[in-house]
C-alpha positions in Angstrom: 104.9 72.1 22.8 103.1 73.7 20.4 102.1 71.2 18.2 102.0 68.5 20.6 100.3 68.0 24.1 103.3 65.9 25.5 107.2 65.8 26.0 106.8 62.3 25.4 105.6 62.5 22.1 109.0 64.6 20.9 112.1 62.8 19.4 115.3 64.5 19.6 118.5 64.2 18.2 122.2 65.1 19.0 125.0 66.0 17.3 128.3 67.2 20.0 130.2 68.8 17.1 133.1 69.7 20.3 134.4 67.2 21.8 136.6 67.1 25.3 138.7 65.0 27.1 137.7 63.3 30.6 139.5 65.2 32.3 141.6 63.6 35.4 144.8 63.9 37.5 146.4 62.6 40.4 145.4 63.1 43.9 148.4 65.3 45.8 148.8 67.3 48.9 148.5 70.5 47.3 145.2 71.8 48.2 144.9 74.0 45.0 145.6 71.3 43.0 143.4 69.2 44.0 140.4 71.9 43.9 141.6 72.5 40.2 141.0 68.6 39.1 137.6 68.4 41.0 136.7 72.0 39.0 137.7 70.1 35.7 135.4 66.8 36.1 132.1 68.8 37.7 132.9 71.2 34.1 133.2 68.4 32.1 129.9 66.4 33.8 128.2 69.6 33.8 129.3 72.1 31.2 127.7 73.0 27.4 128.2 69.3 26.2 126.2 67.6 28.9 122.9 67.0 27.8 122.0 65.0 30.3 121.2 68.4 32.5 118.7 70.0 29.9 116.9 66.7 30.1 115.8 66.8 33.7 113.6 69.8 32.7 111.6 67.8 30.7 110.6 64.3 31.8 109.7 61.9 29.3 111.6 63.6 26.5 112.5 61.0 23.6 116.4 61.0 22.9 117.3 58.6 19.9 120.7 59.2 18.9 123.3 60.8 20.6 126.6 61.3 18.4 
């Protein structure tokens, strides 16, 4: 932002150089269990490699490639 007035006038680019499994398992009766698989998919939606997150910070940014 200091060079330009706007988020919207930014371009980024990203590179995920880790990369991680969806995570998943199968629904049981064991309560831990189950609290273990939901933990896994909110990390994975929400951890270091989800992007999507820092975006909501700044509206309008540009993101053109995402590899």
């Amino acid at each position: 932002m200091e060079i330009v007035d706007d988020y919207s006038d930014i371009i980024v680019d990203i590179a995920i150089c880790g990369y991680a499994a969806e995570p998943g398992g199968e629904i049981s009766k064991n309560a831990i269990k189950n609290w273990q698989i939901a933990r896994n998919m909110h990390d994975y939606y929400s951890g270091t490699n989800s992007f999507i997150q820092d975006t909501y910070a700044y509206p309008g940014l540009d993101l053109r490639y995402y590899f």
